[in-house]
N, C-alpha and C positions, 0 to 999 in steps of 0.2 A: 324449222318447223313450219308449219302450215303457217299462212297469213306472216311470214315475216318478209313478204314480199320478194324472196329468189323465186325465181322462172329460169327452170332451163329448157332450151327446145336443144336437141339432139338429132344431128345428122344421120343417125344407124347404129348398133349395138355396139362395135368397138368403139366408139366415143362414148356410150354410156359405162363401158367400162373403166375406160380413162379416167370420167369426171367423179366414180366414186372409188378408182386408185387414186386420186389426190385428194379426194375429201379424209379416207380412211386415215393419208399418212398427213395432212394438217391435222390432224384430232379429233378423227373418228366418221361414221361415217351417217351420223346426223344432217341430214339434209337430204338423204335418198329420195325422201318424200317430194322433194325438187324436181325429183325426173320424171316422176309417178306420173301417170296416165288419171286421171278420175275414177277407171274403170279398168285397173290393174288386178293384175292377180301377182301376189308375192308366197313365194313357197321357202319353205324349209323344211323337208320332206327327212331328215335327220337331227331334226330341234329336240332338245334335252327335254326328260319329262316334267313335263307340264305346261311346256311352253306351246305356243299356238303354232300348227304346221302349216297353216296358208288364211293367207287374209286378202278379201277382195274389197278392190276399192282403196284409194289415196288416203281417205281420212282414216279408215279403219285401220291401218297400217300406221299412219303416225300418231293416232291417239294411244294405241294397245304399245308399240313400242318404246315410246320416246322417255320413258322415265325409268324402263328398264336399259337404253341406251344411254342414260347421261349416267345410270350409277359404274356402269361395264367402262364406258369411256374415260371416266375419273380416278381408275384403278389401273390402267394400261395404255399404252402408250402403242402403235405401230412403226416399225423402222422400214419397215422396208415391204413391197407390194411387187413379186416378181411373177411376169408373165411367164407362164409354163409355153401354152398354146393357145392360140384364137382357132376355132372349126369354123370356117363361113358354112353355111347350110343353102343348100338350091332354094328359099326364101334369104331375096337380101335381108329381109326386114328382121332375121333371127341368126344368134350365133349362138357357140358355145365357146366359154372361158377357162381354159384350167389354168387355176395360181398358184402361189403359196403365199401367206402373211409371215413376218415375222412381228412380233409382239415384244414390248416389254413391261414385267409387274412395275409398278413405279415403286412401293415400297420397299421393294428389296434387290430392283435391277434383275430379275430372272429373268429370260431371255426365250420362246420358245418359238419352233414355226410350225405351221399347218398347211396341209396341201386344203383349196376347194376346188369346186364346179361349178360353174355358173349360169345357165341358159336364159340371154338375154332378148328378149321381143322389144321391139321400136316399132312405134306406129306414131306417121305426125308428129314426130318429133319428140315424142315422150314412151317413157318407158311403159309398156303394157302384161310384159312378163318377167319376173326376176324371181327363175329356181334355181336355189343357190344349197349346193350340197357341201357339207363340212362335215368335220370331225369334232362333237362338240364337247367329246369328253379332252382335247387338244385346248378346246378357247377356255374350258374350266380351269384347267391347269395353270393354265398362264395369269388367269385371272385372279386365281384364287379364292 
């Protein structure tokens, strides 16, 4: 979270990708706010209803999230974070990520995977863009 003192600066969007495929699969992916830009733009442009589909700005992103992320994180587990595809785009500074997650319910071992999207922007080292397209009736399921 904010103020717990992580800074990460970022060479360009496949390394942003990286550092929130290992955050996901150590337990979750609490810290994104890490990579954030002060003046990012975060999308979810297929967020379950009621949830918020774009938030701008570092703080705004990990106040509105982070306590909807520690109850999600507490309830499942990820195993596995496989790269589909990296698209470089004629900007170095922008990619696109296709994945899949594999998930597990902790209470009953259920097991489920999800393809996403991800279009990541890097400016100065910190992440500026993360639209990230999922299937959220896939993360419900799994969650329970």
């Amino acid at each position: 979270m904010l103020g717990d003192g992580m800074s990460t600066v970022l060479a360009g969007p496949r390394e942003a990708f990286e550092r929130f495929r290992d955050m996901a699969l150590s337990g979750g992916s609490a810290g994104l706010e890490s990579m954030l830009a002060d003046d990012c733009v975060v999308e979810t442009p297929f967020a379950p209803p009621g949830s918020a589909l774009r938030f701008e700005g570092r703080e705004a992103f990990a106040t509105t999230v982070a306590e909807r992320q520690r109850a999600f994180f507490a309830r499942i587990r990820f195993n596995d974070v496989r790269e589909v595809a990296v698209h470089e785009t004629t900007d170095p500074t922008t990619a696109i990520v296709e994945y899949e997650m594999e998930a597990e319910r902790m209470s009953d071992g259920f097991r489920a995977s999800a393809a996403f999207v991800v279009v990541i922007g890097v400016r100065d080292g910190r992440v500026t863009l993360w639209r990230e397209y999922q299937n959220p009736i896939a993360m419900a399921q799994v969650a329970g």
